[in-house]
LUMMAR-525557 format. One record per atom (N, C-alpha, C): residue in three letters; residue number from 1; atom name; x, y, z. Coordinates in Angstrom, 1 decimal. Each point is the difference from the previous one (the first is absolute). Layout:
N
type=ALA	seq=NUM	atom=CA	X=X	Y=Y	Z=Z
...
# end
This chain:
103
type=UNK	seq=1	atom=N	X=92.0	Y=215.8	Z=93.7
type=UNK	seq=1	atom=CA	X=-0.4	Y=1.2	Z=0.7
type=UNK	seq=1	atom=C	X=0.6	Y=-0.1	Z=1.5
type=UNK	seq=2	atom=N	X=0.4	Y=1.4	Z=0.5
type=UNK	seq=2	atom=CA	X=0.5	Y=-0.2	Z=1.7
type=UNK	seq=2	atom=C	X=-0.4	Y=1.4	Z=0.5
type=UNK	seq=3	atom=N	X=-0.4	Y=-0.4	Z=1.2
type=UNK	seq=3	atom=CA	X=-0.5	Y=0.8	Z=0.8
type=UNK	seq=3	atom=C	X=0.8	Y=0.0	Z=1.4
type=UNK	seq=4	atom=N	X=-0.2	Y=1.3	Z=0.7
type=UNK	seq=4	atom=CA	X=0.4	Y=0.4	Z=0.8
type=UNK	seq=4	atom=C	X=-0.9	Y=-0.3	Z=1.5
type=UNK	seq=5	atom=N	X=-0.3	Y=-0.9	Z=0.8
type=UNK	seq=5	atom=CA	X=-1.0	Y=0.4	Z=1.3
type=UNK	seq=5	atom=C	X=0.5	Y=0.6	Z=1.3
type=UNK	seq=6	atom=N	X=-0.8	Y=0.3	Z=0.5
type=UNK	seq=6	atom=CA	X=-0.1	Y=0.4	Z=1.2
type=UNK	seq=6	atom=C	X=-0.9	Y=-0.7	Z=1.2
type=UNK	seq=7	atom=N	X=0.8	Y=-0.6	Z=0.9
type=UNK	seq=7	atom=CA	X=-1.1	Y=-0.9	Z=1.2
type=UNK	seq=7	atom=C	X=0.8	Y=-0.5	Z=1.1
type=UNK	seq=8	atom=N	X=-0.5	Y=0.3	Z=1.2
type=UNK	seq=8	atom=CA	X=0.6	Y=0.0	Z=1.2
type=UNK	seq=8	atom=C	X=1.0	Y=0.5	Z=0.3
type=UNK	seq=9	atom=N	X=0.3	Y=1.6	Z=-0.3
type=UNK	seq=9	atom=CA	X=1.0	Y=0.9	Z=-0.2
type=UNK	seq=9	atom=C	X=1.7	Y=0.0	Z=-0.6
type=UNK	seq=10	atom=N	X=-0.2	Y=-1.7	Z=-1.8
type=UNK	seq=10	atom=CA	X=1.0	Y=-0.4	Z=-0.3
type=UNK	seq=10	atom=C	X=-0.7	Y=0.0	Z=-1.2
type=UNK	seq=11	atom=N	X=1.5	Y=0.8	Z=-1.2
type=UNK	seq=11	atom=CA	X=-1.2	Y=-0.4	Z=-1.2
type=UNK	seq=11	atom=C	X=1.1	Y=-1.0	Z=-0.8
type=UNK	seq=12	atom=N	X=-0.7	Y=-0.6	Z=-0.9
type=UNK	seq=12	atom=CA	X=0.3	Y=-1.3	Z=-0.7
type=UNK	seq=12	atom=C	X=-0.3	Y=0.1	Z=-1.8
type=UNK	seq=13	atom=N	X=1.4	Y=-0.6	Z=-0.2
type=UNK	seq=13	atom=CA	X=-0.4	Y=-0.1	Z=-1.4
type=UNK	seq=13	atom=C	X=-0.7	Y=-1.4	Z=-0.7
type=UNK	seq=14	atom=N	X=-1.2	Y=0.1	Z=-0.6
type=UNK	seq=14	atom=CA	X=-0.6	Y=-0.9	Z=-0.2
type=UNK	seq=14	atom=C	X=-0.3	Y=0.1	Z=-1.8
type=UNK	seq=15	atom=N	X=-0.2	Y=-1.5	Z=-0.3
type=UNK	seq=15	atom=CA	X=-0.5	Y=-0.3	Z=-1.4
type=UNK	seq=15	atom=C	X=-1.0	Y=-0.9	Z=0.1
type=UNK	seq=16	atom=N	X=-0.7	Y=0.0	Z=-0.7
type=UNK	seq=16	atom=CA	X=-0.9	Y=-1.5	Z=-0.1
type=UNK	seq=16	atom=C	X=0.8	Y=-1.2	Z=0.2
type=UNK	seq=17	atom=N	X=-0.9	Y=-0.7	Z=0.6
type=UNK	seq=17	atom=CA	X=0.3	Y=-1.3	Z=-0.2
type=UNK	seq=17	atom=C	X=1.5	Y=-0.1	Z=1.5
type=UNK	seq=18	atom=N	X=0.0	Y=0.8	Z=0.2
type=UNK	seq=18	atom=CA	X=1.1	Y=0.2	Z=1.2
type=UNK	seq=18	atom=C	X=-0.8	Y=-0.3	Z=1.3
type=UNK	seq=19	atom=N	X=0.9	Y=-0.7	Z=1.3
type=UNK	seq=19	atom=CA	X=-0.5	Y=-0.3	Z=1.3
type=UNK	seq=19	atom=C	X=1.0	Y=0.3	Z=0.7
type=UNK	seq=20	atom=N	X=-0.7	Y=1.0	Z=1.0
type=UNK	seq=20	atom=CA	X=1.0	Y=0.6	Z=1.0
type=UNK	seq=20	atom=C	X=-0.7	Y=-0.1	Z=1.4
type=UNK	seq=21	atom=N	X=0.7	Y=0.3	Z=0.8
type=UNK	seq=21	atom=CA	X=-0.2	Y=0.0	Z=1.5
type=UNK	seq=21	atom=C	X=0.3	Y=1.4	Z=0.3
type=UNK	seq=22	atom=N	X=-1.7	Y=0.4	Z=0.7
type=UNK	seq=22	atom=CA	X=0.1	Y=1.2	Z=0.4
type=UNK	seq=22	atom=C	X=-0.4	Y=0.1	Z=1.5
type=UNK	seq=23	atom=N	X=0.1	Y=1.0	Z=0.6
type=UNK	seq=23	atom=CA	X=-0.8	Y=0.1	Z=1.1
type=UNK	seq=23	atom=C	X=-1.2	Y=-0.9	Z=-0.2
type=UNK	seq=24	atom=N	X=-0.6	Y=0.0	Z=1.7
type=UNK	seq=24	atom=CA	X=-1.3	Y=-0.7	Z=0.1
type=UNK	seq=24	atom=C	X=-1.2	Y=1.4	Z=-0.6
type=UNK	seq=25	atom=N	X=-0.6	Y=-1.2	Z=-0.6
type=UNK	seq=25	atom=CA	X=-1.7	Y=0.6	Z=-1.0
type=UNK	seq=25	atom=C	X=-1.1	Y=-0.5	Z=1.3
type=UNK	seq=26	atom=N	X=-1.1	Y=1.2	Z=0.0
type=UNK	seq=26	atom=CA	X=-0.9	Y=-0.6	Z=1.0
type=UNK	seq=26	atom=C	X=-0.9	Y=-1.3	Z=-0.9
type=UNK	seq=27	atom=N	X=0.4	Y=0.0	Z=-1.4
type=UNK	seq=27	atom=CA	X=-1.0	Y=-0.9	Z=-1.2
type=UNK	seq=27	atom=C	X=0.1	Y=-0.9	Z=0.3
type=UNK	seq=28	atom=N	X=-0.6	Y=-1.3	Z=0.3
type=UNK	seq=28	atom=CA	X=-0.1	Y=-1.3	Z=0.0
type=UNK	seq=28	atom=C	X=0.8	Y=-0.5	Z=-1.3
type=UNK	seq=29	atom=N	X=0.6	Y=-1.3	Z=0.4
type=UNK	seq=29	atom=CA	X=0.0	Y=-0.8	Z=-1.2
type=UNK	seq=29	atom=C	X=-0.7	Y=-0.2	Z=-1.1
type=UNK	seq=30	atom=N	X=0.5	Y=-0.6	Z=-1.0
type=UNK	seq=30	atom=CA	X=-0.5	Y=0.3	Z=-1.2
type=UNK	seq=30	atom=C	X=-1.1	Y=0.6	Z=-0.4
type=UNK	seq=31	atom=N	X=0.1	Y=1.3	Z=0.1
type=UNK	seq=31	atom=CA	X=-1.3	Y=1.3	Z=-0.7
type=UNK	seq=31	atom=C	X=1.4	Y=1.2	Z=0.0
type=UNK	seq=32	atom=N	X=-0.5	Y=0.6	Z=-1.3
type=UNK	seq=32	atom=CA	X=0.7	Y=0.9	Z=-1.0
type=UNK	seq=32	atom=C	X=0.4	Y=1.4	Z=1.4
type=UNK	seq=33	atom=N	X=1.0	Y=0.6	Z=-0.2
type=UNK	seq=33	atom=CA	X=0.1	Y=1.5	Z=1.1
type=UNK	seq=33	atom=C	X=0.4	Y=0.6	Z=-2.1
type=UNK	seq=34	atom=N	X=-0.2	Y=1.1	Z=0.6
type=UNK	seq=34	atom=CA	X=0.4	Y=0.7	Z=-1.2
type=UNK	seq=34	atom=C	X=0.2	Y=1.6	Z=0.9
type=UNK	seq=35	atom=N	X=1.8	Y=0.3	Z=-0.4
type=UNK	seq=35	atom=CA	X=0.7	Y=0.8	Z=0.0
type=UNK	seq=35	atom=C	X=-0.5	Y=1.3	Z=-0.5
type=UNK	seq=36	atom=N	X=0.0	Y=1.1	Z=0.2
type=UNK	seq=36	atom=CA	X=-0.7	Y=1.4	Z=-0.6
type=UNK	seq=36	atom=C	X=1.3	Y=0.9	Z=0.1
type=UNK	seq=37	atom=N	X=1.1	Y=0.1	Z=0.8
type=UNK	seq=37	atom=CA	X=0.5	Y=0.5	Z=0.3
type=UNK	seq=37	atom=C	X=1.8	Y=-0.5	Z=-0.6
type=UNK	seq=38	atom=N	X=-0.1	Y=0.6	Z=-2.0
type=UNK	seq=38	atom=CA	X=0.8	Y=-0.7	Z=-0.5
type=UNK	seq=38	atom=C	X=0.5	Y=1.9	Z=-0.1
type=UNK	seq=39	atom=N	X=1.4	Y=-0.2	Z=0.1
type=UNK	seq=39	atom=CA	X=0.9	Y=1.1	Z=-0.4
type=UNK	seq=39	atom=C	X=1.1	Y=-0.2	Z=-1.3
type=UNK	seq=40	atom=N	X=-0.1	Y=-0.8	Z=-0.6
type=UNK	seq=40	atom=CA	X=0.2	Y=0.0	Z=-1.0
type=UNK	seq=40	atom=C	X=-0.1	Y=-1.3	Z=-1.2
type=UNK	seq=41	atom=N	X=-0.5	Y=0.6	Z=-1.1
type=UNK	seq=41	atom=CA	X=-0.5	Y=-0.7	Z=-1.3
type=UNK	seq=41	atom=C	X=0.9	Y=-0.3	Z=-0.8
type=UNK	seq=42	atom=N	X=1.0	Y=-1.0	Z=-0.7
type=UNK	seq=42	atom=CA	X=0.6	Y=-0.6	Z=-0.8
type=UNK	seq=42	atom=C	X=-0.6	Y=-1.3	Z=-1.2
type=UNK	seq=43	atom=N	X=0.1	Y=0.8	Z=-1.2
type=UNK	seq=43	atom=CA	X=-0.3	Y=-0.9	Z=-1.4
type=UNK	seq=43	atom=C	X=1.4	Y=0.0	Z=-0.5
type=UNK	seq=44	atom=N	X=0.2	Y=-0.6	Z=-1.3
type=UNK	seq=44	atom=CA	X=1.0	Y=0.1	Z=-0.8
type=UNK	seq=44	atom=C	X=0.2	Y=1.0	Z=-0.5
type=UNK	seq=45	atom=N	X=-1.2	Y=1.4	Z=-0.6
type=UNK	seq=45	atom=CA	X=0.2	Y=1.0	Z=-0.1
type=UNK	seq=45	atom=C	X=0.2	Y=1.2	Z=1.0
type=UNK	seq=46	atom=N	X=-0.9	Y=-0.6	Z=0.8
type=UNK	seq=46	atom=CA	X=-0.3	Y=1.7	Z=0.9
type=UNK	seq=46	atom=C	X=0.2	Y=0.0	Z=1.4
type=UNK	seq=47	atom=N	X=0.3	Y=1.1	Z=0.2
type=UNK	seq=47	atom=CA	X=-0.3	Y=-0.5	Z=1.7
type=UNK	seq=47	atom=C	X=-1.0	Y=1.4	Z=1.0
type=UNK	seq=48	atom=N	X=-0.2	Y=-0.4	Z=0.4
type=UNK	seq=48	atom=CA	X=-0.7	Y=1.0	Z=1.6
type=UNK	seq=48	atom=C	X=0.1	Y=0.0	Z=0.9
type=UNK	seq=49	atom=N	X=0.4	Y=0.8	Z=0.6
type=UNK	seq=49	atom=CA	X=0.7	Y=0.5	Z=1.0
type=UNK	seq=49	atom=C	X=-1.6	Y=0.6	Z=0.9
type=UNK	seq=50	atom=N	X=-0.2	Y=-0.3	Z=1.0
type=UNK	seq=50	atom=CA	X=-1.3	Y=0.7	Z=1.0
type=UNK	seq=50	atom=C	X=0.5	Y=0.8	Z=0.6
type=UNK	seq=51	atom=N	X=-0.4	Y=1.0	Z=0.5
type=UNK	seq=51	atom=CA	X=0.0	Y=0.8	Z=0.8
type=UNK	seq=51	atom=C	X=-1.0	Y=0.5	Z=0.9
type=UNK	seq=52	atom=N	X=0.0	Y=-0.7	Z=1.2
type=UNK	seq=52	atom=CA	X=0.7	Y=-1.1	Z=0.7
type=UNK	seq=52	atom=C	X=-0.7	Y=-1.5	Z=-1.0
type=UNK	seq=53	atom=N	X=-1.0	Y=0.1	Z=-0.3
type=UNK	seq=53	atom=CA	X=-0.4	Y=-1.4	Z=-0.7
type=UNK	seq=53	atom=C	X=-0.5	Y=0.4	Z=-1.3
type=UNK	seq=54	atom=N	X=0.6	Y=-0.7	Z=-0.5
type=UNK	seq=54	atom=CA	X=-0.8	Y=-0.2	Z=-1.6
type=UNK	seq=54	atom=C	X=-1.7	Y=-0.4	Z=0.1
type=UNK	seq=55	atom=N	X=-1.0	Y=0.8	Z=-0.9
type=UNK	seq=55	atom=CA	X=-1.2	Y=0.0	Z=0.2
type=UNK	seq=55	atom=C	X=-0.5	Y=-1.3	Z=-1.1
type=UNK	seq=56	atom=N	X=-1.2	Y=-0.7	Z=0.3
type=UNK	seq=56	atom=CA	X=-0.4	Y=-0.9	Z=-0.3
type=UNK	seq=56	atom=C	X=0.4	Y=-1.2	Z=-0.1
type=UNK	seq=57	atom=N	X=1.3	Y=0.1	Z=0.5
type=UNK	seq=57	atom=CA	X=1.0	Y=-1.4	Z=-0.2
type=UNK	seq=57	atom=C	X=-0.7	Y=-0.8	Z=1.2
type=UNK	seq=58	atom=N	X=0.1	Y=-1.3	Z=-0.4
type=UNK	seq=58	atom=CA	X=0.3	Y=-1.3	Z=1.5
type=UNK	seq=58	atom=C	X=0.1	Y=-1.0	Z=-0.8
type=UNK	seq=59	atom=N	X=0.6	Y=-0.8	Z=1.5
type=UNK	seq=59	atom=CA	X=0.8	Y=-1.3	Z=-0.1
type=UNK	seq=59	atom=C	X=-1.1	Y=-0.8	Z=1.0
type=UNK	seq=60	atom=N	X=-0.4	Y=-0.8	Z=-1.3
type=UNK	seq=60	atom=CA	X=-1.3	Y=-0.9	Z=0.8
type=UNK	seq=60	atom=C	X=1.4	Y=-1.5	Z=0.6
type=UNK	seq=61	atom=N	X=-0.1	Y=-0.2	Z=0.9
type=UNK	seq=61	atom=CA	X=1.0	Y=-1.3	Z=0.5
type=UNK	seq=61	atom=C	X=-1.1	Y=-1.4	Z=0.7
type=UNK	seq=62	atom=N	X=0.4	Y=-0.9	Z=0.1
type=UNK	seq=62	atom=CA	X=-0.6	Y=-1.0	Z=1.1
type=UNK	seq=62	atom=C	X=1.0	Y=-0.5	Z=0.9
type=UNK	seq=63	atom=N	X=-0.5	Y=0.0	Z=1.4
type=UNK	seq=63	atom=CA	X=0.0	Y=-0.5	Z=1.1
type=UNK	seq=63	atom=C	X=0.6	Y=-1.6	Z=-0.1
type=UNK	seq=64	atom=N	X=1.0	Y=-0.4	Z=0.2
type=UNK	seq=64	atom=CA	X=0.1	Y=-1.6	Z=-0.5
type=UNK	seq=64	atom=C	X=0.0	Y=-0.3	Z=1.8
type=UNK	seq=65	atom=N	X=0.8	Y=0.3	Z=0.6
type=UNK	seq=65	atom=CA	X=0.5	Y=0.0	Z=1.3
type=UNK	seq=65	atom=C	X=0.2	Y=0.8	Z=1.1
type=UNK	seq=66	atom=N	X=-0.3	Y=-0.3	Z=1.5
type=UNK	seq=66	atom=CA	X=0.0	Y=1.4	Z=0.7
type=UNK	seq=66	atom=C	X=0.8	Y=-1.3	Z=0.6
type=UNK	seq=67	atom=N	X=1.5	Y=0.5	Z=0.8
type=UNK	seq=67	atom=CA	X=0.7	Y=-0.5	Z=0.9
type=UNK	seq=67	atom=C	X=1.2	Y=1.0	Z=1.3
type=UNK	seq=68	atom=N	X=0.6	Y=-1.0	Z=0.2
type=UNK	seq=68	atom=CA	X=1.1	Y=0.6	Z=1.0
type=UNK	seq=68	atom=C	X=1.4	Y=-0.2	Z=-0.4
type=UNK	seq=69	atom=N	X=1.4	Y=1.0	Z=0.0
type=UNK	seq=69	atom=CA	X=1.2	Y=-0.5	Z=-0.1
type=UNK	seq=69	atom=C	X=0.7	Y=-1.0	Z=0.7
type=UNK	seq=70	atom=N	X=1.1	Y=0.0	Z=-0.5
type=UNK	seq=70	atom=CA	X=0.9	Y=-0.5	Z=0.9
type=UNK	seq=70	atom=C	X=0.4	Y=0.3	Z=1.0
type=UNK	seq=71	atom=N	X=0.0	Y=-0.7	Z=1.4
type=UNK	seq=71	atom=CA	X=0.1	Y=1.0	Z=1.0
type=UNK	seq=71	atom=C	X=1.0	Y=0.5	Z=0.6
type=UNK	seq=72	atom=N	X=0.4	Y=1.0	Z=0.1
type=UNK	seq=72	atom=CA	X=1.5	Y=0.6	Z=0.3
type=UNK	seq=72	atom=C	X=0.1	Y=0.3	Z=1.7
type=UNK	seq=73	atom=N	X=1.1	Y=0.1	Z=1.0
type=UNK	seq=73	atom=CA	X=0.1	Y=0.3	Z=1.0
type=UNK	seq=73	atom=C	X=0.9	Y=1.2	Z=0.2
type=UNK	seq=74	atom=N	X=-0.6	Y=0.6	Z=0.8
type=UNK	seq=74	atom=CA	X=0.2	Y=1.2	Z=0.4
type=UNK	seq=74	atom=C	X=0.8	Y=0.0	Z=1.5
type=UNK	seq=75	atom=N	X=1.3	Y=0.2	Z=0.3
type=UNK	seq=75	atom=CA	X=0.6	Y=0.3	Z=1.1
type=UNK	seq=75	atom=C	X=0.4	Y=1.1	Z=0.8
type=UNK	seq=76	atom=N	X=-0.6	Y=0.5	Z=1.2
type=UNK	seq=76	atom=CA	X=0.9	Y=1.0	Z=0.3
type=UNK	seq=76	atom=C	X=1.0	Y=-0.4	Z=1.3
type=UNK	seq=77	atom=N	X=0.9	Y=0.8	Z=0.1
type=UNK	seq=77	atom=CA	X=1.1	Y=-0.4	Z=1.3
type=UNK	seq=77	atom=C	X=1.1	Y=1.4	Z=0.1
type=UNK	seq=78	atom=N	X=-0.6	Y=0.1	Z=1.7
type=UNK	seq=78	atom=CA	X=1.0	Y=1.5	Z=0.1
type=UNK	seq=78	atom=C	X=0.8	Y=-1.0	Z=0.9
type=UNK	seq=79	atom=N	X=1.4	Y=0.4	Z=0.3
type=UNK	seq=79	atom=CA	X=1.2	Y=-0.8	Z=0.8
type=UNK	seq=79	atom=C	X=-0.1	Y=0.8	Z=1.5
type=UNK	seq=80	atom=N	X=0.2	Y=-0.6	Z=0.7
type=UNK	seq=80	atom=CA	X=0.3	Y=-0.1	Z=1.3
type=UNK	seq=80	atom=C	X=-0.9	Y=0.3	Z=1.1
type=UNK	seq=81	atom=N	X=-1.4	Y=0.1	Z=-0.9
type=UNK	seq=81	atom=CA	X=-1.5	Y=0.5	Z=0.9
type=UNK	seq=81	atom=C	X=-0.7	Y=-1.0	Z=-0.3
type=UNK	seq=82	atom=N	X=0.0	Y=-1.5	Z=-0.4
type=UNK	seq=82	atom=CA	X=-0.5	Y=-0.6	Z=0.2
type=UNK	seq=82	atom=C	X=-1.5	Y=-0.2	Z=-0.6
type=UNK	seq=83	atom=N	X=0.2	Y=0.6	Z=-1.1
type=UNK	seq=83	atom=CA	X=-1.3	Y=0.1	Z=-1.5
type=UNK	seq=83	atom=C	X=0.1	Y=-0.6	Z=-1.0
type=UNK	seq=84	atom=N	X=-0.7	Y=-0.9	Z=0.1
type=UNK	seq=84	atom=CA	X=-0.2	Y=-0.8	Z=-1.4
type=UNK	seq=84	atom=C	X=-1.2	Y=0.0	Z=-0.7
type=UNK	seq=85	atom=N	X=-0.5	Y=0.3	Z=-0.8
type=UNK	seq=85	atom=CA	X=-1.3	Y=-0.8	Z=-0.8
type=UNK	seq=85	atom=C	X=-0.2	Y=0.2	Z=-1.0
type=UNK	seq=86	atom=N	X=-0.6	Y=-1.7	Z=-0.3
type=UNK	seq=86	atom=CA	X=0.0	Y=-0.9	Z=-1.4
type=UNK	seq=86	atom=C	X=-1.4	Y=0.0	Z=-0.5
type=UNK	seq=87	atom=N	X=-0.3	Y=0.6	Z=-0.9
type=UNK	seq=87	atom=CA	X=-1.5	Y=-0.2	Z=-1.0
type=UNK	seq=87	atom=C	X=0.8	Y=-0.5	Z=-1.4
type=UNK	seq=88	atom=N	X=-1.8	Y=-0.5	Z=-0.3
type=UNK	seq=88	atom=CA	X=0.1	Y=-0.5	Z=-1.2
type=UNK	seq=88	atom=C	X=-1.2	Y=1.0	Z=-0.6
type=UNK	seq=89	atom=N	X=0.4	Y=-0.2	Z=-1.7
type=UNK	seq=89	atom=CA	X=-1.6	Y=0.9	Z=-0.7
type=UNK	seq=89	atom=C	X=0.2	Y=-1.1	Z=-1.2
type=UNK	seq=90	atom=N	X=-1.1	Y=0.5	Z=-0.9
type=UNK	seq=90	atom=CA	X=-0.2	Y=-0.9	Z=-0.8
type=UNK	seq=90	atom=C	X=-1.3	Y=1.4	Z=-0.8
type=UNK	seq=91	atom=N	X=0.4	Y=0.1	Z=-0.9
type=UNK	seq=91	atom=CA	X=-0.8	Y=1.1	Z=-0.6
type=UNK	seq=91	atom=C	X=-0.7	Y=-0.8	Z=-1.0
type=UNK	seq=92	atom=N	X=-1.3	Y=0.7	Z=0.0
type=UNK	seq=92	atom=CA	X=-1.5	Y=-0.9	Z=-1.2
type=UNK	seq=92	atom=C	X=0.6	Y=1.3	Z=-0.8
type=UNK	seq=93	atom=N	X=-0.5	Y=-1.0	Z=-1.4
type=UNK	seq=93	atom=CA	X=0.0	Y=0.3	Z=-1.5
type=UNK	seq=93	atom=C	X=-1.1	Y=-0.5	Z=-0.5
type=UNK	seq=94	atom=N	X=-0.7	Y=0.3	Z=-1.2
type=UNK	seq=94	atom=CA	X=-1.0	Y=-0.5	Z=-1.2
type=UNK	seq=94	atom=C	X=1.4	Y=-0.2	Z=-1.1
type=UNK	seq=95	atom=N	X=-0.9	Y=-1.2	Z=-0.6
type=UNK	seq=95	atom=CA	X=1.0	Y=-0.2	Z=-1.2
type=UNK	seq=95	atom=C	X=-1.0	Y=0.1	Z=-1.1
type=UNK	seq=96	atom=N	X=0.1	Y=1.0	Z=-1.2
type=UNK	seq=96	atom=CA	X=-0.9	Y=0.4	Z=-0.8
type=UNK	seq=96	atom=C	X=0.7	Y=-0.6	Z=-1.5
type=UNK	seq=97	atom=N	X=-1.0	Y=-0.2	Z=-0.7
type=UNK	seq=97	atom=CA	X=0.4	Y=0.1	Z=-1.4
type=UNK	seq=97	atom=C	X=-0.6	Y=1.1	Z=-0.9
type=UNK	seq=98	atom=N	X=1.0	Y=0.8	Z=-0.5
type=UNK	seq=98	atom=CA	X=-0.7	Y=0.9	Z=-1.1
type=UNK	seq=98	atom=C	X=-0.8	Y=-0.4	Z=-1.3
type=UNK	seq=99	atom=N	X=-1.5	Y=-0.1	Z=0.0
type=UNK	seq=99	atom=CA	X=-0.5	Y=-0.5	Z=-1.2
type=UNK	seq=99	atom=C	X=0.1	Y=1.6	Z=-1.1
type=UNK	seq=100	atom=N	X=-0.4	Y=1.2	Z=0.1
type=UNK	seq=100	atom=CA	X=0.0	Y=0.6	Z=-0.9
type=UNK	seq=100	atom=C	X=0.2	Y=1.4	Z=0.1
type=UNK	seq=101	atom=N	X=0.4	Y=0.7	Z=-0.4
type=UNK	seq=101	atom=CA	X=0.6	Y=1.3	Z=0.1
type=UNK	seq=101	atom=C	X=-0.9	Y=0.7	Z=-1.0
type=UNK	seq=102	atom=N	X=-1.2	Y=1.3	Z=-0.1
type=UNK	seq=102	atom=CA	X=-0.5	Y=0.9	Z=-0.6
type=UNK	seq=102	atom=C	X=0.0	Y=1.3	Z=0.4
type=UNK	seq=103	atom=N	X=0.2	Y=0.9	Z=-1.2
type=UNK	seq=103	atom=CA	X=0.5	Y=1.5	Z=-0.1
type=UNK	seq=103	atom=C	X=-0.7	Y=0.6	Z=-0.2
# end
């Protein structure tokens, strides 16, 4: 079975038993978030399409991890005025695993 989500304004294709890295979840570590906002339903036979969301569907997941990336730097520099600046970011993620997908 695959399903379609929607969360933190990126959607994701997900199956059971799959672990992805999404945006940050306000959910604590290990306790269930469960998805409501699936746009589309895939079995071997059929599929659904939502409009905007498929009704009664979710993707119950768990919370394994809430962390931060890798941190990247950010440079700016205009020439001959004497402007430079250097940041760093490091963007938080949840890392979830899909336990089950219902339609």
């Amino acid at each position: 079975m695959l399903a379609v989500i929607k969360t933190g304004g990126k959607q994701y294709i997900v199956a059971p038993g799959q672990k992805i890295k999404i945006e940050k979840l306000k959910t604590p570590e290990n306790q269930e978030k469960i998805f409501e906002d699936v746009l589309l339903l895939a079995d071997g036979k059929e599929i659904k399409i939502g409009q905007p969301s498929v009704k009664n569907a979710k993707v119950i997941a768990n919370v394994l991890k809430q962390g931060r990336g890798k941190k990247i730097t950010v440079l700016k520099y205009k020439p001959k005025t004497r402007y430079k600046v250097k940041r760093g970011h490091r963007q938080a993620f949840s890392e979830v695993e899909i336990i089950k997908i219902t339609s």
